[in-house]
N, CA and C of each residue as an Amber inpcrd file, in Angstrom:
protein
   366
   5.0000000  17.5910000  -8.5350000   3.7640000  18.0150000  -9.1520000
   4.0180000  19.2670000  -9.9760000   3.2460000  19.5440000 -11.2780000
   3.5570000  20.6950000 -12.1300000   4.6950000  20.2830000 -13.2100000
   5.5080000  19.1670000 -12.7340000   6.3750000  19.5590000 -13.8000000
   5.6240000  18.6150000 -15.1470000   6.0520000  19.3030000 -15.9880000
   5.9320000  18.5520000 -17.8730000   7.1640000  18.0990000 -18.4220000
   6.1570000  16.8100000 -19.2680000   6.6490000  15.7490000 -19.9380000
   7.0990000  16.5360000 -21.2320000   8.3300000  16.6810000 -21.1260000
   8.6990000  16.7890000 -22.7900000   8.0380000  16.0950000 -24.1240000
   7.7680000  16.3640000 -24.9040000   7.4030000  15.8140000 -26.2000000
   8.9900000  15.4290000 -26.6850000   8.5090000  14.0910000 -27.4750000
   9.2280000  13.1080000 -27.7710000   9.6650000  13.9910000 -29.1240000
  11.0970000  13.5680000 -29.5240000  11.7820000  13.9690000 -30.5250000
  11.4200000  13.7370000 -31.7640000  11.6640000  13.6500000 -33.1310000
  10.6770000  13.7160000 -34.0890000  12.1000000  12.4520000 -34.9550000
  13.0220000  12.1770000 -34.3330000  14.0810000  11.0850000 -34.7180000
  13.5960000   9.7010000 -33.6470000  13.1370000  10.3660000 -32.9470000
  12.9180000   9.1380000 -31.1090000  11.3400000   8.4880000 -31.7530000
  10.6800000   9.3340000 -32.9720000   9.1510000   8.3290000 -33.0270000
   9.9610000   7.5020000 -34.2510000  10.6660000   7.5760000 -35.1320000
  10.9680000   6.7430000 -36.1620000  11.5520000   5.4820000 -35.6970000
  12.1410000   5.1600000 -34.1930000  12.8330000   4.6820000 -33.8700000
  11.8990000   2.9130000 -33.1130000  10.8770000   3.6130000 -33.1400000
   9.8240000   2.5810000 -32.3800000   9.0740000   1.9740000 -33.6750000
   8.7940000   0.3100000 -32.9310000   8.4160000  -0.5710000 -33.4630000
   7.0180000  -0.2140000 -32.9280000   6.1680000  -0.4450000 -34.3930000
   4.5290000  -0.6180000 -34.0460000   4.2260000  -2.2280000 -34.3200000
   3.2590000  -2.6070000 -33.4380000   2.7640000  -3.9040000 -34.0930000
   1.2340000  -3.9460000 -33.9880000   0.6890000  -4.4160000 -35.2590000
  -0.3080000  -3.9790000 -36.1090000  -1.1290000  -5.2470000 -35.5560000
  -2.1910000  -5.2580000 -36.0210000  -3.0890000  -6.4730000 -35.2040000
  -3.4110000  -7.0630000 -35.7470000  -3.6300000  -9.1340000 -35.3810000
  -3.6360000  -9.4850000 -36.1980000  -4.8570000 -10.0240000 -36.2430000
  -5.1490000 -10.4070000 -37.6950000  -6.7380000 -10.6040000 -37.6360000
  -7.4140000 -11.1860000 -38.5510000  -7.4990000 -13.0300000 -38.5010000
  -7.9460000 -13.6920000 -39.6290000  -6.5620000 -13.9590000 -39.7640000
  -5.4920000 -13.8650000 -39.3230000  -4.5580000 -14.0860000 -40.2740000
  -3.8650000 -13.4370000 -40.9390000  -3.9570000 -12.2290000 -40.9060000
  -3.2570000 -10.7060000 -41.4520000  -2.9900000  -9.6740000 -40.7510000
  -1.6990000  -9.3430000 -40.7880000  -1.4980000  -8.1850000 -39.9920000
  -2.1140000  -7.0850000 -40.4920000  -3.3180000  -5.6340000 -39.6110000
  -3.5910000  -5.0070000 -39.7500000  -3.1630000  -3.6840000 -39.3740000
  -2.7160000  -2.6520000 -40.3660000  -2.6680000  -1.2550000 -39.4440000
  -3.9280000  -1.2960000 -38.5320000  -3.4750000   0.0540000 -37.3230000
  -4.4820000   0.4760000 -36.6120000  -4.0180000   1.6720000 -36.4650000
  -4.6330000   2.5650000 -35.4260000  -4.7440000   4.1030000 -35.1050000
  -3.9590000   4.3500000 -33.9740000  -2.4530000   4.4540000 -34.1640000
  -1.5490000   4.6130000 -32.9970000  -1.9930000   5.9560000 -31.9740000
  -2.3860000   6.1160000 -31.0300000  -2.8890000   6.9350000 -30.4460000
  -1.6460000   7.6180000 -28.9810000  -0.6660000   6.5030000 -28.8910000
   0.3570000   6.9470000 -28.0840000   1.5670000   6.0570000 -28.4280000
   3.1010000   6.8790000 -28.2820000   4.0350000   5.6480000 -28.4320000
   4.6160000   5.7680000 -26.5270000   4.9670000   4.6110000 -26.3260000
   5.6220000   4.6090000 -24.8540000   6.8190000   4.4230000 -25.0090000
   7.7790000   4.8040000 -24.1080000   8.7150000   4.6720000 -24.4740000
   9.2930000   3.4780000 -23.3440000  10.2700000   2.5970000 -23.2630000
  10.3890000   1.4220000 -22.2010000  11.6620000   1.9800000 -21.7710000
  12.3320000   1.7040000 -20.8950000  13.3970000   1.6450000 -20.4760000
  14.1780000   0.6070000 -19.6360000  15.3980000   0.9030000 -19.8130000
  16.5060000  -0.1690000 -19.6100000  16.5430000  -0.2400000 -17.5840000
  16.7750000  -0.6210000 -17.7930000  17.2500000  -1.0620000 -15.9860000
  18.9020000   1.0200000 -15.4610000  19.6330000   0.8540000 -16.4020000
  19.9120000   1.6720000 -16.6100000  19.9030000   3.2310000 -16.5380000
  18.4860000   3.2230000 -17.5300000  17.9210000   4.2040000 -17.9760000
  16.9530000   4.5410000 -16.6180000  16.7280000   3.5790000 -15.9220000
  15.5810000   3.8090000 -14.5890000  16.3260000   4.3050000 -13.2920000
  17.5680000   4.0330000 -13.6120000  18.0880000   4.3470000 -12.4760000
  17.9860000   5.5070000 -11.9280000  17.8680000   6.5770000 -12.6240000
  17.4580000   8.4640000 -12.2150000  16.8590000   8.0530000 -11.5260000
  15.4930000   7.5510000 -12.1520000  14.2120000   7.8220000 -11.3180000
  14.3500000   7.2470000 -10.0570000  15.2080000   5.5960000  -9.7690000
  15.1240000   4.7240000  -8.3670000  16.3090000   6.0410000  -7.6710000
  16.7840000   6.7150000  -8.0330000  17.7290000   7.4840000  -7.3200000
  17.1190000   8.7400000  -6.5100000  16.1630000   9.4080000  -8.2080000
  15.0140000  10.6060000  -7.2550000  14.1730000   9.8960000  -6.2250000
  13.8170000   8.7520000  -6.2220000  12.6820000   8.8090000  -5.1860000
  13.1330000   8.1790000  -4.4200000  14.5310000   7.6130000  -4.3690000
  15.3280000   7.2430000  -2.8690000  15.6520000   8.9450000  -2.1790000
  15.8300000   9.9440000  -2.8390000  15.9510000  10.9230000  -2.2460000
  14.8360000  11.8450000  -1.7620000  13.4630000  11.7860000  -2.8180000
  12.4300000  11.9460000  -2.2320000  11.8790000  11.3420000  -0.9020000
  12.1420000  10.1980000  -0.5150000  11.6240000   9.5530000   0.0970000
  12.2250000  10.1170000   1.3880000  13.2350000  10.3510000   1.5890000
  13.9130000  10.9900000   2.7400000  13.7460000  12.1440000   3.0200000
  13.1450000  13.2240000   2.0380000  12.5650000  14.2110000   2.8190000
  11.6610000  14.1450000   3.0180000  10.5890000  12.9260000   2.4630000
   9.0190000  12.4100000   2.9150000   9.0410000  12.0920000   4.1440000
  10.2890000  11.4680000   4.8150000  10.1770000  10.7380000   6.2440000
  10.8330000  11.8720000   7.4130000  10.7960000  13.2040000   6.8950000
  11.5560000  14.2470000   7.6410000  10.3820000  15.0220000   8.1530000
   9.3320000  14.5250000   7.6510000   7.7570000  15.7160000   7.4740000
   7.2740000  14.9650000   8.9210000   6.3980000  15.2850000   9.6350000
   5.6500000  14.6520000  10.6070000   4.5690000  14.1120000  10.0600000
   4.2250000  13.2390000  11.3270000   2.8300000  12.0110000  10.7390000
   1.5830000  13.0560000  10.1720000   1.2450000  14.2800000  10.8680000
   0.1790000  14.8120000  10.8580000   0.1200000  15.2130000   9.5420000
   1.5810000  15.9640000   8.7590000   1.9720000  16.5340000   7.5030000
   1.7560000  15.1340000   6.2590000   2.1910000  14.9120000   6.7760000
   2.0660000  13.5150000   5.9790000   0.5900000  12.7300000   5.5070000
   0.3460000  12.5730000   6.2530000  -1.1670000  12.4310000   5.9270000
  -2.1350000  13.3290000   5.5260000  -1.7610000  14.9560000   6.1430000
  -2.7120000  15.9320000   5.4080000  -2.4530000  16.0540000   3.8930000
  -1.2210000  15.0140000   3.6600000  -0.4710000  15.6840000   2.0070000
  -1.3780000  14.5960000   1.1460000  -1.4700000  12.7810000   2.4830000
  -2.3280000  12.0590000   1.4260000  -4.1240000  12.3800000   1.4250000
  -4.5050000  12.8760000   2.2670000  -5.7570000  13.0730000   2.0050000
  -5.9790000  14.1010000   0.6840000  -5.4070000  15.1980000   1.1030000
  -5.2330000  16.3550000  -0.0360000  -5.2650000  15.6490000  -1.7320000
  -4.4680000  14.3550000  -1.7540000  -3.9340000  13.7290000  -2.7470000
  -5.2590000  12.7400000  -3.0810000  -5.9470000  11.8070000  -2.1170000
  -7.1610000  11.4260000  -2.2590000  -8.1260000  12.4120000  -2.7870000
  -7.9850000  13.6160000  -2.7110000  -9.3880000  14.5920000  -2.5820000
  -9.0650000  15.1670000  -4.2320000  -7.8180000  15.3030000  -4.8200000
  -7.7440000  15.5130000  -6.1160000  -7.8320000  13.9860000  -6.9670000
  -8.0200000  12.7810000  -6.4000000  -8.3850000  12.0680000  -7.1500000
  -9.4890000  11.7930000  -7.5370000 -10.4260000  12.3390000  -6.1610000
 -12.0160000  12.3760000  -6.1500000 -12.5180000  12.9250000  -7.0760000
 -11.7650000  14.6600000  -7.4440000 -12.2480000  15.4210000  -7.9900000
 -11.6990000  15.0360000  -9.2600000 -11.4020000  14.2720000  -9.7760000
 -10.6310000  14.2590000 -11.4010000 -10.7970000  12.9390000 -11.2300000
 -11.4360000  12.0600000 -11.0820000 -11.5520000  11.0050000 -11.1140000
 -11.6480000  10.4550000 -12.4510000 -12.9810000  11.9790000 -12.8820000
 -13.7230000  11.3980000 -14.3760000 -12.5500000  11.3820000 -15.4260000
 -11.7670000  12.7000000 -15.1940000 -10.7070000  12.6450000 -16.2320000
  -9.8360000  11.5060000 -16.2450000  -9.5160000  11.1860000 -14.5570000
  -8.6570000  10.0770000 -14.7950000  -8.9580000   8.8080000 -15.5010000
 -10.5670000   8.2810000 -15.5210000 -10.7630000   7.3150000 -16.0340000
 -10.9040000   7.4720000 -17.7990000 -11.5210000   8.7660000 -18.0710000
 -11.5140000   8.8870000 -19.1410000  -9.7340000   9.0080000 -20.2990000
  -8.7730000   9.3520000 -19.4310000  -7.2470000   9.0030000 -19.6710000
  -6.9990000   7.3950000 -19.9760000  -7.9720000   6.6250000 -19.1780000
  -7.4250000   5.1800000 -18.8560000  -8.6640000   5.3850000 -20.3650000
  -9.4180000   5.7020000 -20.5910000  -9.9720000   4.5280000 -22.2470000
  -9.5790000   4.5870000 -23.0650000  -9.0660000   6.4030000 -22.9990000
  -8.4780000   7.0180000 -24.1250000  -7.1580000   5.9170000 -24.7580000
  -6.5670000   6.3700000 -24.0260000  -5.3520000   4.9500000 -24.4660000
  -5.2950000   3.5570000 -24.4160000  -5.6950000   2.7550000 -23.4890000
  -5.4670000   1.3660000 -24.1250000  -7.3950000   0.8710000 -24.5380000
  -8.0510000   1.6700000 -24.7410000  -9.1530000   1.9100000 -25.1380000
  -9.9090000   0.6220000 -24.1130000  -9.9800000   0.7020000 -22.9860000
 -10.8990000   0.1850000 -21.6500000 -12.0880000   1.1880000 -21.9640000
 -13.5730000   0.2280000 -21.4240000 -14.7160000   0.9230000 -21.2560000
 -14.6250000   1.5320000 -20.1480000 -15.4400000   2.5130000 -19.8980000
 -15.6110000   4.1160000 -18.9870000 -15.7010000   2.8730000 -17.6660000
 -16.7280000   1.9990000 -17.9640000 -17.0660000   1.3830000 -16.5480000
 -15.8970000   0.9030000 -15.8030000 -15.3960000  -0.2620000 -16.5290000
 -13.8320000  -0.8960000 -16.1040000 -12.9000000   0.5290000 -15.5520000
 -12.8790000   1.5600000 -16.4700000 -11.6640000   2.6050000 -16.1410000
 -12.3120000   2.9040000 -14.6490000 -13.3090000   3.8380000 -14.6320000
 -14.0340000   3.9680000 -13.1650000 -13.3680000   2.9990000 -12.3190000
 -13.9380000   1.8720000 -12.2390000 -13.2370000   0.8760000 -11.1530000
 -11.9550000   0.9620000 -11.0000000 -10.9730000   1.3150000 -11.8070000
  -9.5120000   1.4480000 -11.4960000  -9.1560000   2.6860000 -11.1730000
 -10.0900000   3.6660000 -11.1480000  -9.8140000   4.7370000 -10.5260000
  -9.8720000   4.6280000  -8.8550000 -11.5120000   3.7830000  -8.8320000
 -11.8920000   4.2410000  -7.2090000 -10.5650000   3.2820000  -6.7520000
 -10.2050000   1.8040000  -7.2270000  -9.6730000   0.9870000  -6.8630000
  -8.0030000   2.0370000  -6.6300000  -7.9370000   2.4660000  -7.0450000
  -6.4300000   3.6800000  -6.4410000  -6.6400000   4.2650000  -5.5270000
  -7.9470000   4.7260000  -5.6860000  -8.6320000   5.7760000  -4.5980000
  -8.4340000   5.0400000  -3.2910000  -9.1590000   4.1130000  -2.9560000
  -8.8370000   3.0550000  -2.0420000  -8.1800000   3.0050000  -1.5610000
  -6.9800000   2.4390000  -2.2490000  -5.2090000   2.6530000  -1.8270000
  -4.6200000   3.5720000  -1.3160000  -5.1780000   4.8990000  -2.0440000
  -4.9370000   5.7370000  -1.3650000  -5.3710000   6.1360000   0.2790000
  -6.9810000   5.5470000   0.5350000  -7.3720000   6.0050000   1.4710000
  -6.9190000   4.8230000   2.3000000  -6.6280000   3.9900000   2.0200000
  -5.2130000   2.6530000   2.5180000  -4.0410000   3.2500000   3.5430000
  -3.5310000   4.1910000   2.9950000  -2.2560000   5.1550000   3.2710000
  -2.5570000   6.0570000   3.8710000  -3.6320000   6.5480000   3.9160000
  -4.0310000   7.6930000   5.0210000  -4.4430000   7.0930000   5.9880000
  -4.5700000   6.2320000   6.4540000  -4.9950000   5.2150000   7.8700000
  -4.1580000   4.3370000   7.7570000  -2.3090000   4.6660000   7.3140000
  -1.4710000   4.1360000   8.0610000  -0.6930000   5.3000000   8.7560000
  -1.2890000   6.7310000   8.3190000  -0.7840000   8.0610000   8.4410000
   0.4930000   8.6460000   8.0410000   0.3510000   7.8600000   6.2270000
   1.7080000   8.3460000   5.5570000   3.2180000   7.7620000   6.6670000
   3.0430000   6.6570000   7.3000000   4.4070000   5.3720000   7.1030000
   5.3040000   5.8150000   6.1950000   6.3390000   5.3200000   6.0920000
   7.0330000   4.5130000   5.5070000   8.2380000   5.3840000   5.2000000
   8.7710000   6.1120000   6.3170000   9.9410000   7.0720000   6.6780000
  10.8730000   6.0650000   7.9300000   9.9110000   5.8590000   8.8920000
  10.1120000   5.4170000  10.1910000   9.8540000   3.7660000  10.7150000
């Protein structure tokens, strides 16, 4: 938590394919609002490596720690919910209502994991 996403290189946006929409029969520009970047099996491997190592000091914490970390984690989703959904229209442009539902629907999940009491060390 806290850390930031670098901004993308100004050689790394020339490098991506846009595809324009089609419509009637013609491809149309539109209003690129984010580029993503994909990655290789490769390229993912950091990350399957950090959170094989995260995960082992997750299962070093006790049940009680563990679960106070997911409620804590439920309770900032509660509270930013609005932003979070308003993140979800902003980009693939979903209505507020639909985004809402995929918020609480995490929320859920989350409160899923706090009544298994943060598992999945042991």
């Amino acid at each position: 938590m806290g850390a930031t996403i670098p901004a993308a290189r100004p050689d790394e946006a020339a490098s991506n394919l846009v595809i324009p929409h089609f419509i009637d029969g013609e491809r149309r520009a539109g209003t690129t609002q984010a580029m993503v970047s994909f990655a290789t099996a490769k390229e993912a491997d950091p990350a399957v490596a950090a959170a094989k190592k995260a995960q082992i000091g997750w299962s070093n914490h006790s049940l009680p720690r563990r679960t106070n970390v997911l409620f804590a984690f439920r309770e900032l989703l509660h509270q930013h919910r609005s932003e979070l959904a308003m993140a979800i229209t902003h980009v693939p442009g979903k209505a507020l209502a639909d985004a809402l539902g995929e918020v609480a629907r995490g929320i859920e999940n989350v409160e899923y994991a706090c009544g298994l009491g943060g598992q999945g060390g042991h």
